[in-house]
N, C-alpha and C positions, 0 to 999 in steps of 0.2 A: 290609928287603924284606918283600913283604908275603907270605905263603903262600897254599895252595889248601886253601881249608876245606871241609868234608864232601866227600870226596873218595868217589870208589867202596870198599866194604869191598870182602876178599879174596871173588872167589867160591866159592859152596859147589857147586851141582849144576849138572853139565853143561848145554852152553847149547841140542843137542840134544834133551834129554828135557825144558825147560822148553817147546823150543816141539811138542814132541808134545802137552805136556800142557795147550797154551794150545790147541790143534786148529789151529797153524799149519802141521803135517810130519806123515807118517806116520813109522812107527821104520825102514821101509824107505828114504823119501826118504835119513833122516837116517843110516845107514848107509852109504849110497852116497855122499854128499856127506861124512863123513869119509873115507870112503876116498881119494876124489879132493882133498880138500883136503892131505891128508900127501903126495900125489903131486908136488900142485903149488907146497906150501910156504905155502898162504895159507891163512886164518881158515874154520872151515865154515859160519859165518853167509853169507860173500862167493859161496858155491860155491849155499848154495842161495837164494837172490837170483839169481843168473846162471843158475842152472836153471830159473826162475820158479816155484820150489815157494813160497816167499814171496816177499814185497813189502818195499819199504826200510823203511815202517814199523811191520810186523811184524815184523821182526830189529831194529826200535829197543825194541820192547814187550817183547823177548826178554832182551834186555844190559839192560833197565833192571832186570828182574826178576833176573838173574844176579847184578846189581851190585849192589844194592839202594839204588836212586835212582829218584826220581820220572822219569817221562816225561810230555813234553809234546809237544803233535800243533801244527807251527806252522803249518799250514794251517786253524788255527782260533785260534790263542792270537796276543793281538795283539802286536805287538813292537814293543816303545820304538827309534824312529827312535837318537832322540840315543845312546840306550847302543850301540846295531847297531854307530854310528858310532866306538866306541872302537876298535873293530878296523878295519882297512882291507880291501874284498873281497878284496885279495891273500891275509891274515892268514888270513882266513876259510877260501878256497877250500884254503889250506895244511891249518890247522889241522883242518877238517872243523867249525869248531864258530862257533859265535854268541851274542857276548851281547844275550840279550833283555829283559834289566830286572833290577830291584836289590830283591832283599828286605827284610823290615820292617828287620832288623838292619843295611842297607847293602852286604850283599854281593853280588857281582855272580852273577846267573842265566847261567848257562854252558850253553848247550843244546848238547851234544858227541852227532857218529854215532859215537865209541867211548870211552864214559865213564870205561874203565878206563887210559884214556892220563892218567897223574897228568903224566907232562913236558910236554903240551899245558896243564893246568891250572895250572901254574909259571909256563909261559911268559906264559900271559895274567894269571897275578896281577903279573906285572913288567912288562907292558907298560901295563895299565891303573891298577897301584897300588891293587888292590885285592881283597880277601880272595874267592874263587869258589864257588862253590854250585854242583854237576854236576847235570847235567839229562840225561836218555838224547832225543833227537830222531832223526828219520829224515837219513840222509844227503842224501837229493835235498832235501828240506824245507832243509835247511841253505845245498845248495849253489845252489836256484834263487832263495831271498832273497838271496843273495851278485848273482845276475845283475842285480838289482835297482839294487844301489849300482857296479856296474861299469859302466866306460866313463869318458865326460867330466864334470865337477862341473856342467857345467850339463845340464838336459834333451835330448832329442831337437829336445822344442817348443820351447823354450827357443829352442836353435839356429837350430831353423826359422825361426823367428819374425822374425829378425834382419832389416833391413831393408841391404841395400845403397849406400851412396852413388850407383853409377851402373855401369850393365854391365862397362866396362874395368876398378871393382874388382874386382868376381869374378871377370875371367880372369885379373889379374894374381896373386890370390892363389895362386894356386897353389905360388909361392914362398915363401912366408910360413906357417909350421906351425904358428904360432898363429890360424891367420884362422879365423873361422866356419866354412868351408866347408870347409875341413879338416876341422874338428871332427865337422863336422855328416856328413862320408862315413864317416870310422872309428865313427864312436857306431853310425851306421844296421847297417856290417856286422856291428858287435860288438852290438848287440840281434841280428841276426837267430841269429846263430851260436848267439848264449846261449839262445835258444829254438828252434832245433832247424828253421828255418825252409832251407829249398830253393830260394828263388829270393827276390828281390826288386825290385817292380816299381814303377819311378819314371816315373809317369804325367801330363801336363800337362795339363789340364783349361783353363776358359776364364778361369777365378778363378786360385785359386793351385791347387798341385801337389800331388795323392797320394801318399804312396807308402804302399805295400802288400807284407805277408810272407806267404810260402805255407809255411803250417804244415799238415803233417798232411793236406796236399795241398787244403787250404780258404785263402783271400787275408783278410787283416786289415790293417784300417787299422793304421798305426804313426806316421804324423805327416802334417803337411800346411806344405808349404815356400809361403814367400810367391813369386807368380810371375819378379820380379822377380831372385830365386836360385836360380831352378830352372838356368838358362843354365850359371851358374858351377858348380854341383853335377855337371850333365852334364858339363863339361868337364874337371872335377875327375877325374871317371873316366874319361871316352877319356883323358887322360894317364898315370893309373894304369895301362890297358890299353894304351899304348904307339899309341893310335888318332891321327886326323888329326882337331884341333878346329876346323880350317877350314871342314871338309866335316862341313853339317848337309843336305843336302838326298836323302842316298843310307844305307841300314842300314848298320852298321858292325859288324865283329865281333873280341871280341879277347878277352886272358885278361892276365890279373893274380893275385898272388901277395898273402899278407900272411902276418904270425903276432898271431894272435889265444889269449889266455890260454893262452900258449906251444904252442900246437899250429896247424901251418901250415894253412890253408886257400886253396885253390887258388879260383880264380873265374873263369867264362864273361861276357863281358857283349857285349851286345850292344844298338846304339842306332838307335832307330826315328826317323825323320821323321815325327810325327804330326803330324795338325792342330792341336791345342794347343801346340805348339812339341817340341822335343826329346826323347826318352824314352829310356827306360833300361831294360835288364831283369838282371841280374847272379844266376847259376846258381852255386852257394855249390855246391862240395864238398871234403869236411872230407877231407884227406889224411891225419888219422892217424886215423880210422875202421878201428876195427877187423873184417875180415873175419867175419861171422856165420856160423855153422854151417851148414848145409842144413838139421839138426833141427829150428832156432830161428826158422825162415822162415814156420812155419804149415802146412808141407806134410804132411798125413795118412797117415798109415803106409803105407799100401797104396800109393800116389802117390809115397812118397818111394824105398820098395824099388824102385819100375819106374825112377826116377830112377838113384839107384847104377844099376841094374844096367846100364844104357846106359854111364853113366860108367865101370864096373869093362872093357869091349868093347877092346880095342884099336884100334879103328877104327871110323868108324861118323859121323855128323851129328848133335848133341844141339842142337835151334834152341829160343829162349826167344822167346815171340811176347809182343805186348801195345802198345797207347800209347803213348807218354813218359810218365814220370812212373809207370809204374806197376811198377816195383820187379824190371826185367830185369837190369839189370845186379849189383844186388845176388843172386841168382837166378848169376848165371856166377860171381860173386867165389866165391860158396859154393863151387858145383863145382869152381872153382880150387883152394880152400884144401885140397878134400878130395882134388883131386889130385897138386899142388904139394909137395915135399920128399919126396916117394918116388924109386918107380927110373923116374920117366918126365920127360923132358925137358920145361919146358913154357912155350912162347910166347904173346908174346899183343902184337896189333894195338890201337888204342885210339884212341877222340878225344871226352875225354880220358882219360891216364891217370885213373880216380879214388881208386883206393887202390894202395898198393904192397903184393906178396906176396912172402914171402921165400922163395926157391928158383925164382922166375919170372922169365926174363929179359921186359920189357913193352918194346911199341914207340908209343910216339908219333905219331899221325898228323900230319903239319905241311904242310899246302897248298902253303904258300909255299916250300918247297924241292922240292915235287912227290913229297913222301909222303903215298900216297893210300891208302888199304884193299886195293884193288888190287895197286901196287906193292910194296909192303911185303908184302904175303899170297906174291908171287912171289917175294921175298928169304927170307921165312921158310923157304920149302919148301927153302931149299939149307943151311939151318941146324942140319938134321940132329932137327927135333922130332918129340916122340912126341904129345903133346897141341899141338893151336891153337887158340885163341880169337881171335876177330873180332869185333869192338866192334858191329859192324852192317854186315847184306848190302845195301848200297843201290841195287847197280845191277849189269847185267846181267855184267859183267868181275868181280865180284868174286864172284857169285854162282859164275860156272862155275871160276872157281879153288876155290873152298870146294869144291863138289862133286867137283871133281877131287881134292881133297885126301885128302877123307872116301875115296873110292874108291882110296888106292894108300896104306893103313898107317896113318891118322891119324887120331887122335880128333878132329874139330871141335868145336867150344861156340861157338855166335854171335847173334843176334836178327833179327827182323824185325818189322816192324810190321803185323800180321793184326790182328782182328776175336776171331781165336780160333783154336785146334788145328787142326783141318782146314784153313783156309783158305792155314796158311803152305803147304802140299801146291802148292794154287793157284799161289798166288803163285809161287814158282818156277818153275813150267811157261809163267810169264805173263811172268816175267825172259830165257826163250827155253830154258832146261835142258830138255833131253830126258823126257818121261814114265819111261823104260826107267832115267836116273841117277837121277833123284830117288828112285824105288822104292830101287833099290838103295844109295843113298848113307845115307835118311836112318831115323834107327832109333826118335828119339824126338819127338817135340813137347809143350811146357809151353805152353801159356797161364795170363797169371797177370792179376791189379789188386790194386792196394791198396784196405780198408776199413780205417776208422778204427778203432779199439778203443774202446769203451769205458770211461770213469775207473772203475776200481776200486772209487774212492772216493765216489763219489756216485752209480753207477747205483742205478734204482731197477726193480720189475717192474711190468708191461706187462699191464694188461688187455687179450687181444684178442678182437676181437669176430668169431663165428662165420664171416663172409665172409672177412677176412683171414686166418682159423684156415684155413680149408679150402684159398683160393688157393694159400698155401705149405705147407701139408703140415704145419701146427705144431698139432696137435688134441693136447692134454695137454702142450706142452712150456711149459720156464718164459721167456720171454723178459722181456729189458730194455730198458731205452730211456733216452736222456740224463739228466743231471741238472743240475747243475752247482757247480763247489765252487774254491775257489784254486787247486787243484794243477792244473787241467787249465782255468785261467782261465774259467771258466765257461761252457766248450764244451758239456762236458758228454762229452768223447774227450781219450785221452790215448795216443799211437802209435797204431802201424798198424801190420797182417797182412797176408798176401797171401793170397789167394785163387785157387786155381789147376785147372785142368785139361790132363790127364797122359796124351797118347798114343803108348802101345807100337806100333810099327808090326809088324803078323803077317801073315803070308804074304796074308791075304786082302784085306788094306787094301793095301797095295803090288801087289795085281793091279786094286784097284780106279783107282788111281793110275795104272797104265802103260795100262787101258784110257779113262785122262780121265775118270774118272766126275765127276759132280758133288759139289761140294761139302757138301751136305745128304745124300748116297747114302754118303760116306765119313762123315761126322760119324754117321748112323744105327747102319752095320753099328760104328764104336768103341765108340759106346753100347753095344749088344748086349752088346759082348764086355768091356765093364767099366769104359769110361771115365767119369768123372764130372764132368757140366757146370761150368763156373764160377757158375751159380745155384745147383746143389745144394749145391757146397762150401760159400757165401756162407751159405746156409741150416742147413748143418751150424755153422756158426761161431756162428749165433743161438742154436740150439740149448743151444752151449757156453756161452752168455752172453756172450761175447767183444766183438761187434759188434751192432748192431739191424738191423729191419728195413730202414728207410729207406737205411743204408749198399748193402744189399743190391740195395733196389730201385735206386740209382742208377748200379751196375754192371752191372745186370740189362738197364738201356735201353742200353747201350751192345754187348752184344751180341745184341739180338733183332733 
């Protein structure tokens, strides 16, 4: 058997004061994040990582330094395919670690996110039969070249590429789970999943077929299917979704399940009659998504206190305005998590569920048995809740039920689709709600959007030039602007923040509401009194280096 050579020695100095001493923590982060890591039983590299005091690969530049082993950054160091391939992604994603090449001596380069794990380094001197040489890497570097070799041994294009016999094969395969077109729908969701994408759109063009992933709420090529297989792909998924593959001439809409790298992912898909023939559009959300904070959302102190304090009310309307796509729902999970397992009962309406909370009974909306937002919102009220959440107010029944609600003991949390803050005010009153409930029902309004972040790793800073200096308000600030590098595919972003504005309703704006004022007369007097636009946040974020300009500007036209 062959053992694990240069293995990590024992550590000497804490792995907090090393990264004070690299300028990656303050002694204060690093105190607080031991505290909370003896609470929660886990490592304090892990706590300040999820605090975002550092990065995955400053806690690798920390443990290599602890451990005393070399570190390598694999978003720049190139990796031998063939050795990758001694381990298998599975291997990989278990082990946290990757072999990336073999030293002068023959021993294999082990790049581990926790070098001091000697039974991982055993394990791969036995499975590859050969002597290991520990290396410190970043986790996500480990685990997004893993995403690389996952899925099918042949490519996406590969797949694509494939040419058909004749229509009747591609519908018949559907039987057959080795056919191409099999292949070719799991490969697509498991890339989209592995990178973090939200929708995926399979488009028929007049040649062969698109499809496209929305990452980071931006669409990227991901392969192109010969036309000839686009039929059978489509069909492949209304089956999956339980749809009618007879009927191509009317939108279809349906939901499908999978488990992808053992964690289930739930899916909307829904298929277009276009002119190019058949389409597809498939809304990926990842069900064991874990509930984010409110902290962790981007919301500014001042903005997040008026937030709780709504949510602390025993009763009252808290409406999340915004888009699709612009990060509402995630926005209510928050305020669930922070209201959910105390002393308040707390329901919630949904279409669809997308995450599950524990201590939250969730309802389902299901058309097709005639549970509607509406209906379900009336069954809720006899259910005895203290908190309700409503996936979204859509129409005029469910509005005046929500307000009713809000008015006799109950917290509401729900959405609507406004412009911005003030105008959900509107909106209601335009749903047929009385001026005199809405004052009185509703206490807070969010408008939010997502911008993109930023790569850490490759931004770079931003000469601006005196006219854009003055336009925004940025006269002495440091700003950045893309770059691009592996980690963040050469975007030049990597995630996304929300951006948000936060209105307290105060006796003055709820008489401006009951006397119908207009919407720009209420948006002015919340000014006044403190509210702050979603351009100034957008622009606090540039400030922070977070986000750039241009994210800003294209948020910016969306609510002038």
């Amino acid at each position: 058997m062959h053992g694990a050579a240069a293995l990590a020695r024992r550590p000497g100095r804490l792995l907090g004061d090393i990264a004070v001493d690299l300028g990656f923590a303050t002694r204060e982060d690093v105190e607080m994040a031991v505290l909370a890591a003896r609470e929660r039983g886990v490592p304090t590299g892990q706590v300040l990582v999820e605090r975002k005091v550092m990065r995955q690969d400053q806690l690798a530049r920390v443990l290599a330094e602890r451990f005393g082993v070399p570190y390598v950054d694999l978003s720049t160091t190139e990796v031998d395919m063939g050795v990758a391939n001694m381990l298998s992604p599975e291997a990989i994603r278990r082990y946290q670690a990757i072999p990336i090449g073999l030293d002068q001596d023959g021993a294999l380069l082990l790049a581990m996110a926790d070098p001091a794990n000697v039974l991982t380094a055993d394990d791969v001197a036995m499975i590859t039969g050969k002597r290991v040489r520990v290396l410190a890497a970043s986790a996500e570097d480990v685990l997004q070249i893993a995403s690389r070799f996952e899925g099918i041994a042949e490519s996406i294009d590969e797949i694509a590429a494939v040419e058909p016999e004749d229509e009747e094969q591609t519908l018949a395969e559907s039987a057959d789970a080795d056919a191409p077109i099999i292949k070719l729908v799991h490969s697509l969701i498991a890339q989209a999943v592995a990178q973090g994408a939200s929708d995926v759109h399979i488009t028929p063009q007049e040649g062969d077929t698109e499809v496209e992933l929305r990452v980071d709420g931006v669409l990227h090529r991901a392969a192109t299917i010969r036309r000839r297989m686009t039929p059978g792909v489509v069909s492949r998924i209304k089956i999956m979704a339980d749809l009618d593959i007879s009927e191509r001439r009317v939108p279809q809409d349906g939901r499908l399940a999978l488990t992808v790298d053992s964690s289930r992912v739930d899916i909307r898909v829904v298929t277009l009659p276009l002119v190019g023939g058949e389409g597809a559009v498939l809304r990926i959300l990842d069900g064991g998504a874990v509930v984010r904070e409110l902290s962790s959302l981007g919301i500014a102190p001042r903005e997040l206190e008026a937030l709780q304090s709504a949510l602390a009310r025993p009763h009252g309307a808290v409406l999340v305005t915004g888009p699709t796509g612009s990060g509402k729902s995630t926005t209510l999970y928050g305020a669930l998590g922070a209201l959910a397992g105390g002393e308040r009962s707390v329901i919630t309406i949904e279409d669809p569920v997308e995450s599950r909370i524990p201590g939250t009974k969730q309802i389902q909306v299901t058309p097709r048995s005639g549970m509607s937002f509406a209906t379900g919102l009336r069954s809720m009220l006899r259910a005895d809740p203290d908190v309700i959440m409503v996936g979204e107010i859509r129409d005029a029944a469910t509005a005046q039920i929500a307000v009713e609600a809000a008015l006799t003991g109950h917290l509401l949390l729900s959405t609507l689709h406004t412009r911005d803050a003030p105008s959900a005010l509107s909106r209601l009153i335009d749903m047929g709600i009385e001026p005199f409930l809405v004052s009185a029902a509703v206490d807070c309004v969010i408008a939010q959007r997502l911008v993109r972040l930023l790569c850490p790793h490759c931004k770079r800073p931003m000469q601006l030039s005196e006219q854009v200096a003055q336009r925004y308000g940025l006269h002495g600030a440091q700003v950045f602007e893309p770059g691009g590098c592996q980690r963040c595919s050469s975007s030049g972003y990597r995630g996304r923040i929300g951006v948000y504005e936060v209105m307290s309703m105060s006796q003055e704006l709820k008489g401006l509401v009951m006397e119908r004022a207009r919407v720009q007369e209420i948006a002015r007097v919340a000014e006044q009194q403190g509210m702050r636009r979603l351009r100034d946040d957008g622009l606090q974020k540039v400030r922070q280096g977070l986000t750039s300009i241009a994210e800003i500007e294209r948020i910016a036209a969306s609510v002038l």
